[in-house]
C-alpha positions, -999 to 999 in steps of 0.1 A, spaced: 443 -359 -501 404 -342 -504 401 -308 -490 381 -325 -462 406 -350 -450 435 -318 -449 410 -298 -425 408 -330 -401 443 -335 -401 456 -299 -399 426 -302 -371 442 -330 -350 478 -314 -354 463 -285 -340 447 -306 -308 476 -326 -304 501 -292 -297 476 -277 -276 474 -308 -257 512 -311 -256 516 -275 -248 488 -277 -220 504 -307 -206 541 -289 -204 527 -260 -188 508 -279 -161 541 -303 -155 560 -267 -156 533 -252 -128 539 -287 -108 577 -281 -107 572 -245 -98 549 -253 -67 574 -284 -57 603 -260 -55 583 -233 -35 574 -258 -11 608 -271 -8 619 -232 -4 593 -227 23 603 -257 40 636 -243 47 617 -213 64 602 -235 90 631 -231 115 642 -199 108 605 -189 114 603 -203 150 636 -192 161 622 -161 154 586 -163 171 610 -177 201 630 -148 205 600 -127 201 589 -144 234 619 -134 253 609 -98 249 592 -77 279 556 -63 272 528 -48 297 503 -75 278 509 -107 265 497 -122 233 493 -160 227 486 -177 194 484 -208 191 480 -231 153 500 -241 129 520 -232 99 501 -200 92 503 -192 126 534 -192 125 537 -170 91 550 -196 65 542 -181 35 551 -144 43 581 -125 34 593 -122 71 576 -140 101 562 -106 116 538 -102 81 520 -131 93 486 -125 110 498 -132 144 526 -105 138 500 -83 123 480 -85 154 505 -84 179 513 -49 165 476 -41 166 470 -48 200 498 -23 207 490 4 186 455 4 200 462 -1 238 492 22 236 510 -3 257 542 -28 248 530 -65 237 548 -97 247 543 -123 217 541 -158 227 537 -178 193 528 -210 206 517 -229 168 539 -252 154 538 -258 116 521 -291 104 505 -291 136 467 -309 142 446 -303 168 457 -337 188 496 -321 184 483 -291 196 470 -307 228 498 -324 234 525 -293 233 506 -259 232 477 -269 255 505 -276 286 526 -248 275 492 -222 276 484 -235 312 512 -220 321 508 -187 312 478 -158 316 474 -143 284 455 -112 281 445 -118 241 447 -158 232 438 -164 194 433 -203 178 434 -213 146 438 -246 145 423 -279 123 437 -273 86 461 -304 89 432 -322 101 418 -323 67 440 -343 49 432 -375 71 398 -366 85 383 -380 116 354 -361 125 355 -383 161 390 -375 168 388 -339 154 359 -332 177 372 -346 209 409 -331 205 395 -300 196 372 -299 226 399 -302 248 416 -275 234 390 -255 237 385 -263 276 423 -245 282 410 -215 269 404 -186 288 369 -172 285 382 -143 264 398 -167 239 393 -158 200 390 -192 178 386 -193 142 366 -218 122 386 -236 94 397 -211 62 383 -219 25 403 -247 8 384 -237 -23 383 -271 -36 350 -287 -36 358 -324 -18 378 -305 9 353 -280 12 326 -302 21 350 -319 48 359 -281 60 321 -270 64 320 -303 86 349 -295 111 332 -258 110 300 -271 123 321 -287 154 344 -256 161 309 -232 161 295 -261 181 319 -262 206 330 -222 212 292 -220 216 290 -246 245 320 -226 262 310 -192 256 341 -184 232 336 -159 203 346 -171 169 365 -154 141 352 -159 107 377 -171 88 365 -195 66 338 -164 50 368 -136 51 389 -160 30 367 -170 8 349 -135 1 373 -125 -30 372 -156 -46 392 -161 -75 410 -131 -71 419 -146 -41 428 -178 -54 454 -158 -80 463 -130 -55 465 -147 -17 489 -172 -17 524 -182 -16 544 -197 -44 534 -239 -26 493 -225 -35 488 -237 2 505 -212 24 491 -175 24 512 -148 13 516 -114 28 486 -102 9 466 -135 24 478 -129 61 461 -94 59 431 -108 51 435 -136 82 442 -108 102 411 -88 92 387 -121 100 404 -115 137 408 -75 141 373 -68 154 370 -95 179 410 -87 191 399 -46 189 369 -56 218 394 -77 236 419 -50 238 393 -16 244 381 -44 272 415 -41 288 419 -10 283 389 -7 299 396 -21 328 429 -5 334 434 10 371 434 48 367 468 64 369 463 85 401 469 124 392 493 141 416 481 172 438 492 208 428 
């Protein structure tokens, strides 16, 4: 065999194990993510049997959230690492008084699900901090029509003081597009009613591929406790007005005559 034709075949051998290896690494990376998904599955109940015994617990204000899965902290090491249990404890520490958490989200929840069991279950309460994050499910079988007119009537059970976040970054450049859509209608909408909205999508996508690497739970969907700080910082100014307005408004404790 000529020098030449031993180059191109120790060539192809080359190719065809990188090939091979690349392959087995990316069917490896597919198990991985399967079985974290699986894993976190498993969570789901153990998650909302927490949030619902949270709920049982007295507090001077109450706290409603209502969304889905990452509302209701799949993804972090315990359900209180979420961003809604972030919060909750940052509304206390800054009031100085006791919080009552009411997690309202359910996990795989769309906007239509959410007006169908949050929205009654909301009515029935008067929440002094509400936050929404809602519309990620919708993405995987979009209808801007139906997205638009489920998420408006969400929006209509809100209280005016109600924090809604647009939609976070998917990253991926299809879903993306779809995302800055439904992110048009949630502006669109808070707008017409006066609500103030977190900016989610910008606060998650900000680090970028450090993010990508850094922010997520072993499914690559879910955020981890790393990615629920960051939801929680795309909230905490918006949540710090709401409270220092309560706080603000607070009868004054009467001093006693010497």
């Amino acid at each position: 065999m000529s020098r030449r034709g031993l180059t191109a075949l120790v060539a192809a051998s080359v190719g065809l194990s990188v090939v091979a290896t690349s392959v087995a690494f990316a069917r490896s990376a597919v198990r991985r993510t399967r079985s974290a998904a699986a894993e976190l599955n498993e969570t789901l109940p153990v998650n909302s049997a927490w949030w619902r015994a949270k709920a049982q617990a007295d507090g001077e204000l109450l706290y409603v959230a209502l969304g889905d899965s990452a509302a209701q902290g799949i993804g972090a090491s315990r359900p209180e690492f979420g961003y809604v249990g972030i919060l909750g404890d940052r509304i206390a520490a800054r009031s100085g008084c006791s919080v009552r958490t009411v997690n309202l989200a359910v996990s795989g929840a769309t906007v239509a699900q959410a007006v169908d069991y949050q929205v009654p279950r909301l009515e029935a309460r008067r929440p002094d901090v509400v936050t929404v994050s809602i519309g990620a499910n919708d993405i995987t079988s979009w209808d801007a029509t139906a997205f638009e007119t489920a998420l408006g009537t969400v929006f209509d059970a809100l209280p005016p003081h109600a924090i809604v976040a647009d939609l976070p970054c998917f990253y991926l450049p299809h879903n993306e597009r779809l995302v800055a859509e439904a992110n048009r209608v949630v502006r669109r909408l808070a707008a017409a009613r006066g609500l103030v909205v977190a900016p989610l999508h910008e606060t998650t996508r900000r680090p970028g591929l450090f993010g990508v690497l850094t922010m997520f739970a072993g499914d690559r969907f879910h955020p981890n406790d790393r990615g629920y700080r960051v939801w929680a910082s795309a909230f905490a100014p918006l949540v710090d007005a709401r409270v220092d307005q309560l706080v603000a408004e607070r009868p004054a404790t009467p001093t006693s005559e010497p």
